[in-house]
MIVEX-609993 format. One record per residue: residue number from 1; residue in three letters; x, y, z of N, C-alpha, C in turn. Coordinates in nm, 3 decimals. Atoms other than C-alpha are relative to their C-alpha. Layout:
+------+------+---------+---------+---------+---------+---------+---------+---------+---------+---------+
: resi : resn :     n_u :     n_v :     n_w :    ca_u :    ca_v :    ca_w :     c_u :     c_v :     c_w :
+------+------+---------+---------+---------+---------+---------+---------+---------+---------+---------+
:  NUM :  Ala :       X :       Y :       Z :       X :       Y :       Z :       X :       Y :       Z :
...
+------+------+---------+---------+---------+---------+---------+---------+---------+---------+---------+
This chain:
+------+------+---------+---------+---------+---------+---------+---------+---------+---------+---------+
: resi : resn :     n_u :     n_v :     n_w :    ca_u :    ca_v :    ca_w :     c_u :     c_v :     c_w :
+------+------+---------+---------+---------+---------+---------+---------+---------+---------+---------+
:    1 :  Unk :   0.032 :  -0.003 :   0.141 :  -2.609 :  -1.707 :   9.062 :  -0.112 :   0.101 :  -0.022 :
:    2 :  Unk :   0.134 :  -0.118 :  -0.043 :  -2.831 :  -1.400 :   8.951 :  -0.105 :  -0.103 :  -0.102 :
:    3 :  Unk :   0.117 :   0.054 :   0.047 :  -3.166 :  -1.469 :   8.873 :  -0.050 :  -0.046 :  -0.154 :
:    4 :  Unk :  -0.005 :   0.049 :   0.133 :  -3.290 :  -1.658 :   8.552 :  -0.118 :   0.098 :  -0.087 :
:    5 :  Unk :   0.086 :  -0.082 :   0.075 :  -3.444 :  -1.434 :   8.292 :  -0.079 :  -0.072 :  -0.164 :
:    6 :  Unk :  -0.035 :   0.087 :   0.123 :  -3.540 :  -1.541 :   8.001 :  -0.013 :   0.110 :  -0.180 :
:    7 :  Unk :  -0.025 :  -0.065 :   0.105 :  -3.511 :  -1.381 :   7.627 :  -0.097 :   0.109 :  -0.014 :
:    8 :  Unk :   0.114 :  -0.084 :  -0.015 :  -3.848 :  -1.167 :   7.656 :   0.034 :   0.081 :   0.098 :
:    9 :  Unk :  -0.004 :  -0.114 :  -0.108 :  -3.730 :  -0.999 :   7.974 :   0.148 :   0.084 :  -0.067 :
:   10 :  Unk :  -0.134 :  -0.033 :   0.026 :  -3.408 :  -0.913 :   7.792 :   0.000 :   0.157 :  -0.115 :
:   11 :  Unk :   0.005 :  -0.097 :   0.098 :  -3.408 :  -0.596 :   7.588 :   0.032 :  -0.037 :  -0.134 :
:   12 :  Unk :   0.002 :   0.028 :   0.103 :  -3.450 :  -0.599 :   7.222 :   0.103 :   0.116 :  -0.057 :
:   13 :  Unk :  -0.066 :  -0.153 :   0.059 :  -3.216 :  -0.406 :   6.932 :  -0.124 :   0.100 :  -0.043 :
:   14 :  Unk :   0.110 :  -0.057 :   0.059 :  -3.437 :  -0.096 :   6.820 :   0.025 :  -0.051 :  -0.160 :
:   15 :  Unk :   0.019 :   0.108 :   0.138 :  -3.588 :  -0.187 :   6.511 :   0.081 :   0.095 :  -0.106 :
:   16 :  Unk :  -0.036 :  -0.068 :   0.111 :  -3.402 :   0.107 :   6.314 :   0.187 :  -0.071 :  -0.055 :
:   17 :  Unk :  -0.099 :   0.039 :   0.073 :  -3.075 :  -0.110 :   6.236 :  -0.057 :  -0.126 :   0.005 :
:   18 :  Unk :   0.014 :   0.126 :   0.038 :  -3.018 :  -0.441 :   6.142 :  -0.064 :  -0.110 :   0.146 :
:   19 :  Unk :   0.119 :   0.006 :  -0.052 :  -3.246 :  -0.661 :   6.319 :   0.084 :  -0.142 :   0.099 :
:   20 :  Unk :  -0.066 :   0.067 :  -0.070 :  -3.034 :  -0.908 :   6.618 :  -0.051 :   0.002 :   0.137 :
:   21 :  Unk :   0.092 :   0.034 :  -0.111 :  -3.239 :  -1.047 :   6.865 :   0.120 :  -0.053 :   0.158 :
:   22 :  Unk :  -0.130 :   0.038 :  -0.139 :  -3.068 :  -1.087 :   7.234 :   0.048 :  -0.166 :   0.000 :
:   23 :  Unk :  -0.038 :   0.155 :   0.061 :  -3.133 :  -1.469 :   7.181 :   0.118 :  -0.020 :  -0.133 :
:   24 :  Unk :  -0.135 :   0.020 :   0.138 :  -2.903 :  -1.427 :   6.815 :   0.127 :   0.026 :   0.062 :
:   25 :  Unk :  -0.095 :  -0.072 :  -0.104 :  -2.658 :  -1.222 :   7.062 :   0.049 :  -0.134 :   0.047 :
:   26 :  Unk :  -0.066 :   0.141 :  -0.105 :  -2.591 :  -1.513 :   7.289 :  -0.001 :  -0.128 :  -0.072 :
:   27 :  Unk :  -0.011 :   0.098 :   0.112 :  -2.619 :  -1.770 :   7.029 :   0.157 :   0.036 :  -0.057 :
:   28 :  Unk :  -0.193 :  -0.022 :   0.050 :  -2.297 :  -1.582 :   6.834 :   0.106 :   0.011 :   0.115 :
:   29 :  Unk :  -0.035 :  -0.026 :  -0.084 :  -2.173 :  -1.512 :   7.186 :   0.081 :  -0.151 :   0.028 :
:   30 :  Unk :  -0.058 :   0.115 :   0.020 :  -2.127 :  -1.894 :   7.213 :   0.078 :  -0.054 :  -0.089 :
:   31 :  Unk :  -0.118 :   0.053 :   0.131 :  -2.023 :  -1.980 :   6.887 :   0.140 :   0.086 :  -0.011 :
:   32 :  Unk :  -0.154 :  -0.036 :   0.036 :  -1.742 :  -1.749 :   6.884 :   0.148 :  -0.065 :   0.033 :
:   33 :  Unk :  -0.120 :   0.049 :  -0.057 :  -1.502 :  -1.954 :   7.078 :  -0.044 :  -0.169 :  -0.002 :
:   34 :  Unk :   0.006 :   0.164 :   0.054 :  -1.587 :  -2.293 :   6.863 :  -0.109 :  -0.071 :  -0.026 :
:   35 :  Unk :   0.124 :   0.051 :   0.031 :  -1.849 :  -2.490 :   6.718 :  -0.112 :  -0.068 :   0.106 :
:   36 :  Unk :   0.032 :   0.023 :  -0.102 :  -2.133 :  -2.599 :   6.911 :  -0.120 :  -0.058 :  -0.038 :
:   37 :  Unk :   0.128 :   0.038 :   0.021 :  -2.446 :  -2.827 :   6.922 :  -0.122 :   0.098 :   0.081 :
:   38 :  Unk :   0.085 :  -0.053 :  -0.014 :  -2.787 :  -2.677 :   6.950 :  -0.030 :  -0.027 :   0.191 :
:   39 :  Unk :   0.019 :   0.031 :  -0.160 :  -2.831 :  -2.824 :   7.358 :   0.125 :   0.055 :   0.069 :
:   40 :  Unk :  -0.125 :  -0.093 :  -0.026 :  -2.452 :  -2.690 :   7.401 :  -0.026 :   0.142 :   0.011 :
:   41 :  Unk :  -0.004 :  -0.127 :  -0.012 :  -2.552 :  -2.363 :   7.341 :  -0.135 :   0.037 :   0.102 :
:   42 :  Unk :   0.080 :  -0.041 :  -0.134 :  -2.858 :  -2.363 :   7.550 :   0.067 :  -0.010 :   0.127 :
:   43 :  Unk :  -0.050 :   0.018 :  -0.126 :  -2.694 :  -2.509 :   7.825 :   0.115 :   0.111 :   0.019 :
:   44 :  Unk :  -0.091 :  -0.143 :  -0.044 :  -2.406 :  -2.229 :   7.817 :  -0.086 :   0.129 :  -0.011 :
:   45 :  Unk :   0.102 :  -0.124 :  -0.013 :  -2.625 :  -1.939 :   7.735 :  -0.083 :  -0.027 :   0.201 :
:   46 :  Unk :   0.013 :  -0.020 :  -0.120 :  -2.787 :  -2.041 :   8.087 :   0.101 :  -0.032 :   0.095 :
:   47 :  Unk :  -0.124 :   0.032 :  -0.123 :  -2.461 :  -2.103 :   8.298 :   0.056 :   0.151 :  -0.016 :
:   48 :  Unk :  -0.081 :  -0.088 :   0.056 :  -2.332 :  -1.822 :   8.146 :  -0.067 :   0.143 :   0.050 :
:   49 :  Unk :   0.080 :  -0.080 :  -0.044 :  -2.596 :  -1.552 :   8.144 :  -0.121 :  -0.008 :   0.092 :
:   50 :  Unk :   0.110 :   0.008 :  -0.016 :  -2.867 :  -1.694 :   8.316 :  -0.140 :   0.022 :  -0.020 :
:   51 :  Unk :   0.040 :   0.010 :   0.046 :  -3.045 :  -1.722 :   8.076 :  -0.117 :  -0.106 :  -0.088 :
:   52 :  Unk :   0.050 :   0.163 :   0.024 :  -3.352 :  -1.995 :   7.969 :  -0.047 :  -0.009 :  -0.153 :
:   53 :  Unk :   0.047 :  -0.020 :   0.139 :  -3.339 :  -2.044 :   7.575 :  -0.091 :  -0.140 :  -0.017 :
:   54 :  Unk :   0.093 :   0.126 :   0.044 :  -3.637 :  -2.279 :   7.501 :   0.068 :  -0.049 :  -0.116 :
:   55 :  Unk :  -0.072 :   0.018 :   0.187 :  -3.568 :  -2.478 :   7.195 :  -0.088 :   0.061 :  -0.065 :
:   56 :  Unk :   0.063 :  -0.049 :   0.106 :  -3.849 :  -2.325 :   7.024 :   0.078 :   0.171 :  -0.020 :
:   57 :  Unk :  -0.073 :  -0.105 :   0.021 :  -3.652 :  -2.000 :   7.074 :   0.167 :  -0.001 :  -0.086 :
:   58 :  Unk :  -0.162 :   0.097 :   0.069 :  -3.307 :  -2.181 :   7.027 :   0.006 :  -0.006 :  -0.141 :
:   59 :  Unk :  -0.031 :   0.026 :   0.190 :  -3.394 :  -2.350 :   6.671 :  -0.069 :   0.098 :  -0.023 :
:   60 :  Unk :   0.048 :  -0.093 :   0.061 :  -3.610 :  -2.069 :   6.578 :   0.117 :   0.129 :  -0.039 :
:   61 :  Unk :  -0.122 :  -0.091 :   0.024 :  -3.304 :  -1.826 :   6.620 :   0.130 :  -0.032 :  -0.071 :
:   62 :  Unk :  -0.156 :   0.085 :   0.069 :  -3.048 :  -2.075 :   6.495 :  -0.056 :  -0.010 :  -0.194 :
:   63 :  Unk :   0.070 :  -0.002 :   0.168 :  -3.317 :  -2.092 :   6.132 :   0.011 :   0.111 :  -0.027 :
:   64 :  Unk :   0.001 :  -0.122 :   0.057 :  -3.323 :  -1.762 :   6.099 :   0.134 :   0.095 :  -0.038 :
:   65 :  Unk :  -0.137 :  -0.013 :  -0.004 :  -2.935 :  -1.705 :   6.137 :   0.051 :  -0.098 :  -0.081 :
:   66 :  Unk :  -0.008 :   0.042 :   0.102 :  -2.861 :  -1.987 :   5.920 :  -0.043 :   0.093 :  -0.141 :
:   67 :  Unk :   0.049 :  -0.116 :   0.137 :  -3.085 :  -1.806 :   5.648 :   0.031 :   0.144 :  -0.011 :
:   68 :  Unk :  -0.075 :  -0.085 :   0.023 :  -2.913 :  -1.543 :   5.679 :   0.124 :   0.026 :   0.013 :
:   69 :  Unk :  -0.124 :   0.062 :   0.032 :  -2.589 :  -1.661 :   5.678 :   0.096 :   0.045 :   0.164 :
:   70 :  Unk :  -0.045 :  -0.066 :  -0.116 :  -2.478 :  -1.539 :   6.037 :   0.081 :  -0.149 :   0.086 :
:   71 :  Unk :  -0.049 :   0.162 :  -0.031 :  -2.398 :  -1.928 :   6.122 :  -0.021 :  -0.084 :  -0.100 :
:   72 :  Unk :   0.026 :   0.107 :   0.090 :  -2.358 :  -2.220 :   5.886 :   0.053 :  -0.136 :   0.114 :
:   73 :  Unk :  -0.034 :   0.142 :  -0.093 :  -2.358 :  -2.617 :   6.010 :   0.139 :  -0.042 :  -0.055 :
:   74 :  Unk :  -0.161 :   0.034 :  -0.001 :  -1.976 :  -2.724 :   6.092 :  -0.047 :  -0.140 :  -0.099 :
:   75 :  Unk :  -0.038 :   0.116 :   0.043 :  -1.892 :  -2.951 :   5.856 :   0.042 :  -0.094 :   0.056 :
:   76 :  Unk :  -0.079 :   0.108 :  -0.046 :  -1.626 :  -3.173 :   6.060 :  -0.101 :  -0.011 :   0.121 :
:   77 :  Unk :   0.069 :  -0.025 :  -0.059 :  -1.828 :  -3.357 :   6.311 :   0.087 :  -0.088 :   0.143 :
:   78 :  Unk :  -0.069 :   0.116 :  -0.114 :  -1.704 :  -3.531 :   6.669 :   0.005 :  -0.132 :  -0.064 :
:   79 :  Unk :  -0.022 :   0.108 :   0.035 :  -1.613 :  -3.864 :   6.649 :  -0.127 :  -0.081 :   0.057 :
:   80 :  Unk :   0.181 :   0.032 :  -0.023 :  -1.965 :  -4.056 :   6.610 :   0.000 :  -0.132 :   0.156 :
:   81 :  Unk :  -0.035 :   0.093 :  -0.124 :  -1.835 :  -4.312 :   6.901 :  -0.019 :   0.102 :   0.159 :
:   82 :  Unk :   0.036 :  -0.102 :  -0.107 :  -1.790 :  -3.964 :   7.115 :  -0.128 :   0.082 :   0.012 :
:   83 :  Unk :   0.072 :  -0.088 :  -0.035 :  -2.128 :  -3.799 :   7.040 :  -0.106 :  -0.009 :  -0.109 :
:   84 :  Unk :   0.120 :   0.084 :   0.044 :  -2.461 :  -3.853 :   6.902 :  -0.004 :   0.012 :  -0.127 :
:   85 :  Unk :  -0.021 :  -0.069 :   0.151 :  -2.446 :  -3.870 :   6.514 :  -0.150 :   0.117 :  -0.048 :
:   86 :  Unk :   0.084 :  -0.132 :   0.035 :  -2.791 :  -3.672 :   6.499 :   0.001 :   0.177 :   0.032 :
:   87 :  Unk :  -0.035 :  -0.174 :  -0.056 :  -2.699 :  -3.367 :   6.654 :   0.100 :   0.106 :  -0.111 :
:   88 :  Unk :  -0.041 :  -0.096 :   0.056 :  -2.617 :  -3.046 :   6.434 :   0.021 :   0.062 :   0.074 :
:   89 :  Unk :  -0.073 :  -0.067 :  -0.012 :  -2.328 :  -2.855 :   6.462 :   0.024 :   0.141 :  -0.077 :
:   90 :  Unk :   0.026 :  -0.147 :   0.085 :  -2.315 :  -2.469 :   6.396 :   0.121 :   0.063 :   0.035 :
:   91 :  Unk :  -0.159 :  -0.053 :  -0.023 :  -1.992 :  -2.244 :   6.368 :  -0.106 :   0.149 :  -0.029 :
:   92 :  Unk :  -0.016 :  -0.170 :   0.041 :  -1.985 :  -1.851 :   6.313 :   0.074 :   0.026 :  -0.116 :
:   93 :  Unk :  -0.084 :  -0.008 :   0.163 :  -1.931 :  -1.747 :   5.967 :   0.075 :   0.140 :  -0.014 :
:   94 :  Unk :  -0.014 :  -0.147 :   0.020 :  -1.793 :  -1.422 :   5.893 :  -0.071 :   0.110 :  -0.004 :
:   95 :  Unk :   0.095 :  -0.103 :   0.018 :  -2.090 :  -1.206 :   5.845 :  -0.054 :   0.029 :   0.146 :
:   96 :  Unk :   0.025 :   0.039 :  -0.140 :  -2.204 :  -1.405 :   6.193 :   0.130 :   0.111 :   0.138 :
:   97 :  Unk :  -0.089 :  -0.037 :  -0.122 :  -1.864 :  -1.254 :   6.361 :   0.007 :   0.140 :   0.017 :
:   98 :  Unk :   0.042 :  -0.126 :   0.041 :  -1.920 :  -0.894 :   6.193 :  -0.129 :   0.081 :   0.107 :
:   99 :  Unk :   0.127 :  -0.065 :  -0.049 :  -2.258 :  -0.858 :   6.325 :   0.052 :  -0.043 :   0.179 :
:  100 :  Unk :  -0.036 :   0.040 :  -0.198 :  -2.144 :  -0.981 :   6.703 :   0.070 :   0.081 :   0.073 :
:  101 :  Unk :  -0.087 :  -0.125 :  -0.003 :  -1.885 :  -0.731 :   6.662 :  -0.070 :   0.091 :   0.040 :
:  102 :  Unk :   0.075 :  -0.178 :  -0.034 :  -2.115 :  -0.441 :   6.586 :  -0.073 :   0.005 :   0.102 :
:  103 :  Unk :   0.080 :  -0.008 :  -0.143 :  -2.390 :  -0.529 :   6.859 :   0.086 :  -0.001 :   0.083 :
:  104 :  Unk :  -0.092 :  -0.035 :  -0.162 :  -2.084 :  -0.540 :   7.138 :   0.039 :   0.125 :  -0.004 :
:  105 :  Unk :  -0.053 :  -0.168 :  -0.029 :  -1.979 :  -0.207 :   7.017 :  -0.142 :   0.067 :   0.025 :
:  106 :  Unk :   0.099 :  -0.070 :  -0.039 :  -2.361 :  -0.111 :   7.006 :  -0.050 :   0.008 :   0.161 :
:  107 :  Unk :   0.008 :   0.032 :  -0.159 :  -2.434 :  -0.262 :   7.365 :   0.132 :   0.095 :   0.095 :
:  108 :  Unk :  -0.121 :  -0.071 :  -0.068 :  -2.077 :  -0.083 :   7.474 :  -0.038 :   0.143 :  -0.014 :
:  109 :  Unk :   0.030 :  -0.125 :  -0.026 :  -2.195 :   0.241 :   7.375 :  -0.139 :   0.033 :   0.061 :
:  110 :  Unk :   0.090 :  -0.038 :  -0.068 :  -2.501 :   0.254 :   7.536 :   0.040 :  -0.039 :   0.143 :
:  111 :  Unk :  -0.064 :  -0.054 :  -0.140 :  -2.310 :   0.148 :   7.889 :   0.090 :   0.090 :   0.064 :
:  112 :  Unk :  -0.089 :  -0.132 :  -0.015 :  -2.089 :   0.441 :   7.799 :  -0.106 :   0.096 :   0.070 :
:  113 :  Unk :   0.065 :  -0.054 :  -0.008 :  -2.393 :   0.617 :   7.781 :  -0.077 :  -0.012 :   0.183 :
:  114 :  Unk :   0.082 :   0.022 :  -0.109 :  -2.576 :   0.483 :   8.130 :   0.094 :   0.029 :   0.117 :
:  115 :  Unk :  -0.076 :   0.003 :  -0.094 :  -2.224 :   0.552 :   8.288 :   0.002 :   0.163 :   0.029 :
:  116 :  Unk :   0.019 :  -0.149 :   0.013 :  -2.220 :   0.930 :   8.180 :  -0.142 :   0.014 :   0.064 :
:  117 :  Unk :   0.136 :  -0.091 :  -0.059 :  -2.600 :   0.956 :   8.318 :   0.043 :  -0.050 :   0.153 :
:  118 :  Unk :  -0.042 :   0.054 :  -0.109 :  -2.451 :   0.761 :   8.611 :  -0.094 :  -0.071 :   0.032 :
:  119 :  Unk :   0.072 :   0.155 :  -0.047 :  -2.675 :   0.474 :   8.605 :   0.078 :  -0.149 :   0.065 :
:  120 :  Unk :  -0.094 :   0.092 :  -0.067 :  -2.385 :   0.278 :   8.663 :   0.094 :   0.060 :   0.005 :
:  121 :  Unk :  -0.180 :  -0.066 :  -0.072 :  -2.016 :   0.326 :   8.851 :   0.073 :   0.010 :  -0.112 :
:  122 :  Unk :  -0.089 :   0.024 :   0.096 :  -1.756 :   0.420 :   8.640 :   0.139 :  -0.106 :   0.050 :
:  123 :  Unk :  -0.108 :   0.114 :  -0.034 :  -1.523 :   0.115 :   8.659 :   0.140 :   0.018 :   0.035 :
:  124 :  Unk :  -0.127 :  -0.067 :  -0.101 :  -1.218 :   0.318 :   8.733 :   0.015 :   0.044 :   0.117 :
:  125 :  Unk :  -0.027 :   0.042 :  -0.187 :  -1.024 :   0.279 :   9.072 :  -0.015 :   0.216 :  -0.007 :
:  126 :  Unk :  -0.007 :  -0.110 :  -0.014 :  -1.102 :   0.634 :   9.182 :   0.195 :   0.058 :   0.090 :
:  127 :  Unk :  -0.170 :  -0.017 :  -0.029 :  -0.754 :   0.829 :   9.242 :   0.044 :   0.029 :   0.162 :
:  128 :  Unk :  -0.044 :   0.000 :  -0.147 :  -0.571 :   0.773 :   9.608 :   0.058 :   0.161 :  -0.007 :
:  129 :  Unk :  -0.007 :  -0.138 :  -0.086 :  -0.506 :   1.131 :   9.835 :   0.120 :  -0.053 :  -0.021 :
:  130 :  Unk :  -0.097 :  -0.037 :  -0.058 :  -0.154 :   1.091 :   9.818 :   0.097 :   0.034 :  -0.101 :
+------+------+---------+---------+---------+---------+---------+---------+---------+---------+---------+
């Protein structure tokens, strides 16, 4: 498992576009593939990336994405027999799936970029002699 980092060691967006913190990143990163409680998404964000989202980072990123509409709380909730009735549930709204979009294409072109300086391999099988 690689080593655990946590949101501060993680590179930030520059501040000249819209403003998506690596923590917001892996927050929509989770939600995209289904609603999810606030300890759900910590706990995948670190299985996942190895990554350690405090909750003060967690709900602080989940308030600020709410208020700006990037996630809203799922309406439908588990069945209260299967799962704790206090726990809020957050989905990905449309604006939320937009912006997750553009940072993967922004993050994608800058490993275009680190591949052309040859910071990293280019992922193609190089071509067999025969």
């Amino acid at each position: 498992m690689p080593e655990k980092r946590t949101p501060d060691t993680v590179p930030q967006n520059p501040p000249s576009g819209p403003h998506l913190s690596a923590a917001m990143f892996y927050i929509l990163l989770c939600l995209a593939d289904g609603q999810k409680h606030g300890y759900g998404i910590m706990r995948e964000v670190e299985q996942r990336h190895a990554v350690s989202l405090g909750p003060g980072t967690l709900y602080g990123a989940i308030k600020r994405m709410l208020e700006a509409g990037l996630i809203g709380e799922a309406e439908e909730r588990p069945d209260p027999r299967l799962d704790d009735q206090r726990r809020r549930y957050y989905r990905l709204t449309p604006a939320g799936h937009a912006a997750a979009v553009a940072e993967a294409a922004r993050l994608d072109g800058l490993v275009s970029q680190a591949r052309a300086k040859r910071l990293l391999p280019d992922p193609r099988p190089e071509p067999s002699g025969t």
